[in-house]
C-alpha positions in Angstrom: 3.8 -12.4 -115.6 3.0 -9.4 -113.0 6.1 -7.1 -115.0 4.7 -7.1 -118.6 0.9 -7.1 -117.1 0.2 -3.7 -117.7 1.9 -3.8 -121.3 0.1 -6.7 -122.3 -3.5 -5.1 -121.0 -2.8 -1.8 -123.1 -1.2 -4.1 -126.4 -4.7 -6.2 -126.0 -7.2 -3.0 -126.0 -5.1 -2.2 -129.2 -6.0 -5.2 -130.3 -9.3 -5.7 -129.1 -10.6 -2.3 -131.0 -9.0 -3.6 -134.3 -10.7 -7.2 -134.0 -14.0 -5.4 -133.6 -14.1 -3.6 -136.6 -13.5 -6.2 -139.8 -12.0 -4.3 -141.9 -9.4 -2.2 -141.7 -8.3 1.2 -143.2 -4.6 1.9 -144.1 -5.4 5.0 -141.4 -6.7 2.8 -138.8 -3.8 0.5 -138.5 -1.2 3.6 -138.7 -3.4 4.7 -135.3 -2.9 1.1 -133.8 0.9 1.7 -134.3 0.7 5.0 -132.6 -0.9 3.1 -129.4 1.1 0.0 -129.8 4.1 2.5 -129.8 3.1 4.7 -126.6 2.3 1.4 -125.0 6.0 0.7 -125.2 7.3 3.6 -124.2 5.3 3.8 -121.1 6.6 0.6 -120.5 9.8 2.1 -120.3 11.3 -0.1 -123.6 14.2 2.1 -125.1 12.7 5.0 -127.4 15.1 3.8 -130.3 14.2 0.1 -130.1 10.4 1.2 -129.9 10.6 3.2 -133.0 12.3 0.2 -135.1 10.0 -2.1 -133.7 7.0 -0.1 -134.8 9.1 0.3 -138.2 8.9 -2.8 -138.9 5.5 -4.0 -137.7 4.0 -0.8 -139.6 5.7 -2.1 -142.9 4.2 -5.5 -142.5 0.9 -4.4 -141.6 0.0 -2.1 -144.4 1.0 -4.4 -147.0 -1.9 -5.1 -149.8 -2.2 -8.4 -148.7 -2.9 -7.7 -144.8 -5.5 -4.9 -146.0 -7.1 -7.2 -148.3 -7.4 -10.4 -145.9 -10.1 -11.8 -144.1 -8.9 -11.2 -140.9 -6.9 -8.3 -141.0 -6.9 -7.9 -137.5 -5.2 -11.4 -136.5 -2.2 -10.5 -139.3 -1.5 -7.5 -137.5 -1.5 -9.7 -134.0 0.8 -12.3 -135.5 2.9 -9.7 -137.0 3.1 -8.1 -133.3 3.7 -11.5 -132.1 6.4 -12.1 -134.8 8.3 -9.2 -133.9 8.0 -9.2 -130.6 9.9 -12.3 -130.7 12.6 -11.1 -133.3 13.2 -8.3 -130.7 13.8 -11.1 -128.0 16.0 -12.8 -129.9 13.9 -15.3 -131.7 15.1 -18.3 -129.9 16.5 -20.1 -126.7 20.2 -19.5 -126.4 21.9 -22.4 -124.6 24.8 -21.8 -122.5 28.3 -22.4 -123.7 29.5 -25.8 -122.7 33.5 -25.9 -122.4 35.4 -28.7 -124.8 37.2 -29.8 -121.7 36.1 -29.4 -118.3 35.5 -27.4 -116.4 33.2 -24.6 -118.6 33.8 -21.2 -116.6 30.3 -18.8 -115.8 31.2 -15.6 -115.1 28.2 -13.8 -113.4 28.4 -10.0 -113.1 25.9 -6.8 -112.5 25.5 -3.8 -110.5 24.8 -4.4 -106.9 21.4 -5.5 -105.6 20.7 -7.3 -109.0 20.3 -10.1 -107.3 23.9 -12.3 -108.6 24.5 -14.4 -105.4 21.3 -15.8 -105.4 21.7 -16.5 -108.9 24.7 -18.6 -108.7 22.5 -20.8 -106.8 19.8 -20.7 -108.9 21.7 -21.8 -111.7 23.8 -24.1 -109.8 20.3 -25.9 -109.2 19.5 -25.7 -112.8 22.6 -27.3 -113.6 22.3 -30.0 -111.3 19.0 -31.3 -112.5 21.3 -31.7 -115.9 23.2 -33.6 -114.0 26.2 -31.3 -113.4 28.8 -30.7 -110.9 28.7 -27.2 -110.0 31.2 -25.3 -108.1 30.5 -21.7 -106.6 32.8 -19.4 -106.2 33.4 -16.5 -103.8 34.7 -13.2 -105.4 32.7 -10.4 -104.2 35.1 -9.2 -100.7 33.7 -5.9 -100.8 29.9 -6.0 -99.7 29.4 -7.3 -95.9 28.7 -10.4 -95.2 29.0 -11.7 -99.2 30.7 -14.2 -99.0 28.4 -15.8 -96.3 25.9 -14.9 -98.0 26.6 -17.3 -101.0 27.5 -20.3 -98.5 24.1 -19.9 -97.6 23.0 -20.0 -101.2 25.4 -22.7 -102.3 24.2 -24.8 -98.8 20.4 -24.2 -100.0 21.4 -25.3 -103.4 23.2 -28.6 -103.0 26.9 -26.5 -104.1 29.9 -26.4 -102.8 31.4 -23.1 -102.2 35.1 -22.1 -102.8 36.5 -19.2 -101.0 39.8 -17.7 -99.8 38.1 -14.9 -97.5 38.8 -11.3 -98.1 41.8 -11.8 -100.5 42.5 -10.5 -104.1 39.4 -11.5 -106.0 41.4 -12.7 -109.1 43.7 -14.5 -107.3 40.1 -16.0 -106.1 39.4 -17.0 -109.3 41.9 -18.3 -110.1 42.4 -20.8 -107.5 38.5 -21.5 -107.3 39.2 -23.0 -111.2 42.3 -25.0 -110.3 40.0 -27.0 -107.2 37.6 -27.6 -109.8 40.1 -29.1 -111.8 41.5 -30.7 -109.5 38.3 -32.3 -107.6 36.1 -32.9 -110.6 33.7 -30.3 -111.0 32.5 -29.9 -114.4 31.1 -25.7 -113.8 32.6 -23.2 -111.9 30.2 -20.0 -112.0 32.2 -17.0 -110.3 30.2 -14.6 -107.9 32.1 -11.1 -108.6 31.1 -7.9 -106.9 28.6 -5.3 -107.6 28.6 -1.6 -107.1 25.9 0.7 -106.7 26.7 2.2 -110.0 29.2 1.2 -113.0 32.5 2.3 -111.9 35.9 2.2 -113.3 37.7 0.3 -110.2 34.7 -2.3 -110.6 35.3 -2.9 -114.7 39.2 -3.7 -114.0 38.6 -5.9 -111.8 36.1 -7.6 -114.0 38.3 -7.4 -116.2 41.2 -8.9 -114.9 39.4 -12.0 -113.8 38.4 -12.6 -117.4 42.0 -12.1 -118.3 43.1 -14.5 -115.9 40.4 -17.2 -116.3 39.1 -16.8 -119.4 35.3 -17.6 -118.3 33.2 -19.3 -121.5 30.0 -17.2 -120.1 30.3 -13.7 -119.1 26.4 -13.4 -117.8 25.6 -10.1 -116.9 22.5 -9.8 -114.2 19.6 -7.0 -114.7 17.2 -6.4 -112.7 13.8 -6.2 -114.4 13.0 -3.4 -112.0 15.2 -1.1 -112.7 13.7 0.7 -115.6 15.5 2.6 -118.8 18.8 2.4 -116.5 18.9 -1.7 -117.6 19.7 -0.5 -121.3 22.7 1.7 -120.1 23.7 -1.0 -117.6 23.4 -3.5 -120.5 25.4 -1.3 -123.0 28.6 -0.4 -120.6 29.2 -3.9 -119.3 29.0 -5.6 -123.0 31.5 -2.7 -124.3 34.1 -3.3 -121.4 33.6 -7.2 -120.8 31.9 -8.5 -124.7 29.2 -10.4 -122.6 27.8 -13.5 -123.7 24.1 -13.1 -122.6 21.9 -11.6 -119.7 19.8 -13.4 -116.8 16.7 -11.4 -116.1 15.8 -11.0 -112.1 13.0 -10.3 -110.1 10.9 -10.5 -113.1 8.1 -11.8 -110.9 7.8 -7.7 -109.7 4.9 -5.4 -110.4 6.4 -2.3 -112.7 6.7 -2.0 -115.6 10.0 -3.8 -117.1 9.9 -3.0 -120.9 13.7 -1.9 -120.4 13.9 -5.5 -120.4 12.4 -5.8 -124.1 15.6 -3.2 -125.2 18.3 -5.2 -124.0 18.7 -7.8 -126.7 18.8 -4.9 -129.6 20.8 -2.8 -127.9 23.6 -5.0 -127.0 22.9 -7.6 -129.8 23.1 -10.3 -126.8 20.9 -12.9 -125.6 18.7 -13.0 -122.7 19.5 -16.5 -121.7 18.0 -17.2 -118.5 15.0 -15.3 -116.5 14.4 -15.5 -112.4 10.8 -15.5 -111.8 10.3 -16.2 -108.3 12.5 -16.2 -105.0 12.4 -19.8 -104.6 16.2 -21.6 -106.1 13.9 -23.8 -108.4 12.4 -20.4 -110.1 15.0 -19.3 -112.7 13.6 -20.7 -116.0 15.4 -20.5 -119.8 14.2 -17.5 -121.8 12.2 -17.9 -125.3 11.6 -15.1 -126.4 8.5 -16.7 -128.2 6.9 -18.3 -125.1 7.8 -14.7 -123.5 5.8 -13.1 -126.3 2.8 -15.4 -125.4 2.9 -13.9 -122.1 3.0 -10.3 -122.8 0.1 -10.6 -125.2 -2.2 -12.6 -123.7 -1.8 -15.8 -125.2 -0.4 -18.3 -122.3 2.7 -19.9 -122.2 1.1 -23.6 -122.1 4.7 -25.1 -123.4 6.3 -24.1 -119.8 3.1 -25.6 -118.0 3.7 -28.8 -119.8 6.9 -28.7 -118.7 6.5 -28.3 -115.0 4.0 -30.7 -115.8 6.6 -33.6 -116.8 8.6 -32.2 -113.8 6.2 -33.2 -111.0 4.4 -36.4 -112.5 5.9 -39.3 -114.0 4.9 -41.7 -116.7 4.5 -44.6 -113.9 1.9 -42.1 -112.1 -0.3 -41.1 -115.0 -0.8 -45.0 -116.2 -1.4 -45.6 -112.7 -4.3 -42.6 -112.4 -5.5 -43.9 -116.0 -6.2 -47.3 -114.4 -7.7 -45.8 -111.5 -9.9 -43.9 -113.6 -11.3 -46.2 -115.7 -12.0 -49.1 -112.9 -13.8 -46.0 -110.9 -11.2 -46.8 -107.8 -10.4 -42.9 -107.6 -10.2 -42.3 -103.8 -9.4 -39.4 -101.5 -6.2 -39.8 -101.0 -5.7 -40.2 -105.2 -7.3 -36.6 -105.1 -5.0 -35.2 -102.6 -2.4 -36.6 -104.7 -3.1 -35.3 -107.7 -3.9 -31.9 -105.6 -0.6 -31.9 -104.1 0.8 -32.4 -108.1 -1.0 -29.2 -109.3 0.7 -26.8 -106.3 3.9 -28.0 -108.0 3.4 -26.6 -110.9 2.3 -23.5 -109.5 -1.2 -23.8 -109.2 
C-alpha cells in the first residue's frame, strides 16, 4: 500500500539489522525502539500515540524471556506486529445494522475528503450484501453537489433522494420517510464539508442527528492530510460521538501515519478504508491485515478474497478437469488471464 510504503521500508531496516545479529543486548533493542519510534514520527503518527506505542513494545521486548530466546529478533517483530494491531483496533468493526429498517449512515468530514464518492462506494458495498440502499442529498452548499452524488449514485446502481437547495435537515428528514416508505433498508446521508471545522458546519451536523437519529455517524479522513487527520478526528467525535472513520485516498504516495493516531486518539474504529478510485475499491479495515501491509508481510487474506470474488466453484472444477485431461487451450489462458486483472494483478 503506496501510503505506509516508506514506513514499512524504514520499520523493515530496523528489523533487518536486529535479525542479523542473533543475539540481542538489552542496549540494542532500546536503539531499535529509538528508530522504530523516529520512523513513526516521520510518518507523521501523533507524537503521544508514538511514545505509548513504543512504551509498550519496549516493555515487551526487554523482558527476560525475549532476551533469552532463540530468535530474539522475530519476538520483537511479532511484538511490533501485535501492537501495531492493538493500535488499529485489534479487529474488523461491522457497521451497525438497525433493529427495524431502515439503519441510518450518517457520513461527515471536511471538504475534499472525498464523502460523495463514498456514499457510492459504500452503497456498492452494501449492495453486494444484498441491500437496498438509498442516497441522500444534504450538502446545498458546494456547487454542483448535489449532481455530483446523482452521478455517484447513477454509477453505483442507487437511488438518489434530493429536495434541491433546501434546509438540509428538513432533507434528512424526508430522505428517511421515502425510505420508509418505498422499502429501502439504508439510507446513508451525504452532509456538507467545509474547508476547515467550523461552528455553523457542527450545528448543522448536529441537528440532522437530532432530527434522524443516524445508527452510524462515519466521519471521512483523508489519508493525505497529515497530523491535521488527528485534530480533525478529535473535534468531530467531541461534537457528533462518532461511530467509526472511513479512510480515503489511502492508495496516495505520502506518508499517512496520521492515520495510525486516529483510533487512540478518539477511541473509535476505523471501519472502512478507500483504496482506489474505482466504486468497487473501498474494502473493510483489519487492523491485523493492515499491519501485514505496513511491515512487509502481505495481506494474502484479502487476495483470497478477491480471489472468491472473481472465480467460482463451477470454474475451478472446470479448469481442474481441463488440467488434468491436458485440454488447457488459449482461450482457457485468456480466461484465467482475464481472472487475475480482477483481482488486481
Amino acid at each position: 500500500m503506496a501510503i505506509f510504503s516508506s514506513l514499512g521500508e524504514k520499520l523493515k531496516n530496523v528489523f533487518s539489522k536486529l535479525t542479523k545479529r542473533g543475539k540481542l543486548t538489552e542496549s540494542e533493542i532500546k536503539q531499535a525502539m529509538r528508530e522504530i519510534r523516529i520512523a513513526l514520527l516521520e510518518a507523521d503518527v501523533n507524537l503521544f500515540v508514538a511514545k505509548d506505542f513504543i512504551s509498550k513494545v519496549s516493555e515487551k521486548a526487554l523482558g527476560q524471556q525475549i532476551l533469552k530466546s532463540l530468535s530474539p529478533a522475530q519476538q520483537v517483530i511479532k511484538i511490533v506486529n501485535e501492537e501495531l494491531i492493538a493500535l488499529m483496533g485489534s479487529t474488523n468493526s461491522k457497521l451497525t445494522v438497525a433493529d427495524a429498517p431502515p439503519t441510518i449512515i450518517m457520513m461527515c468530514g471536511l471538504q475534499g475528503a472525498g464523502k460523495t464518492t463514498l456514499c457510492g462506494k459504500l452503497g456498492v458495498l452494501l449492495k453486494k450484501q444484498g441491500k437496498k440502499p438509498l442516497l441522500v442529498a444534504c450538502d446545498v452548499y458546494r456547487p454542483a453537489a448535489i449532481n455530483q452524488l446523482k452521478v455517484v449514485g447513477k454509477n453505483a446502481g442507487c437511488d438518489v433522494f434530493e429536495m434541491g437547495n433546501t434546509n438540509p435537515v428538513k432533507i434528512a428528514e424526508k430522505g428517511v420517510e421515502h425510505a420508509k416508505k418505498f422499502g429501502y433498508d439504508t439510507v446513508i446521508i451525504d452532509t456538507a464539508g467545509r474547508l476547515q471545522i467550523d461552528e455553523q458546519l457542527m450545528q448543522e451536523l448536529e441537528n440532522i442527528v437530532e432530527k434522524v437519529h443516524p445508527h452510524e455517524i462515519l466521519l471521512t479522513i483523508d489519508a493525505m492530510i497529515g497530523q491535521v487527520a488527528v485534530d480533525v478526528a478529535k473535534t468531530f467525535n467531541e461534537r457528533l460521538e462518532i461511530s467509526g472513520v472511513v479512510l480515503s485516498k489511502l492508495d496516495g504516495d505520502t506518508r499517512g501515519g496520521a492515520c495510525l493516531s486516529v483510533k487512540a486518539v478518539t477511541g473509535k474504529p476505523i471501519k472502512f478504508c478507500s483504496v482506489g478510485e474505482k466504486l468497487t475499491d473501498l474494502e473493510p479495515f483489519y487492523p491485523d491485515r493492515m499491519a501485514n501491509r505496513i511491515l512487509g508481510m502481505g495481506d494474502v487474506l484479502t487476495l483470497i478474497e478477491k480471489a472468491q470474488e472473481s472465480v467460482t466453484e463451477e470454474q475451478v472444477k472446470k479448469m481442474e478437469k481441463k488440467m488434468r485431461e491436458n485440454s488447457f487451450t488459449l482461450s482457457d489462458y485468456l480466461e484465467q488471464f482475464e481472472t487475475v486483472q480482477k483481482m488486481g494483478g
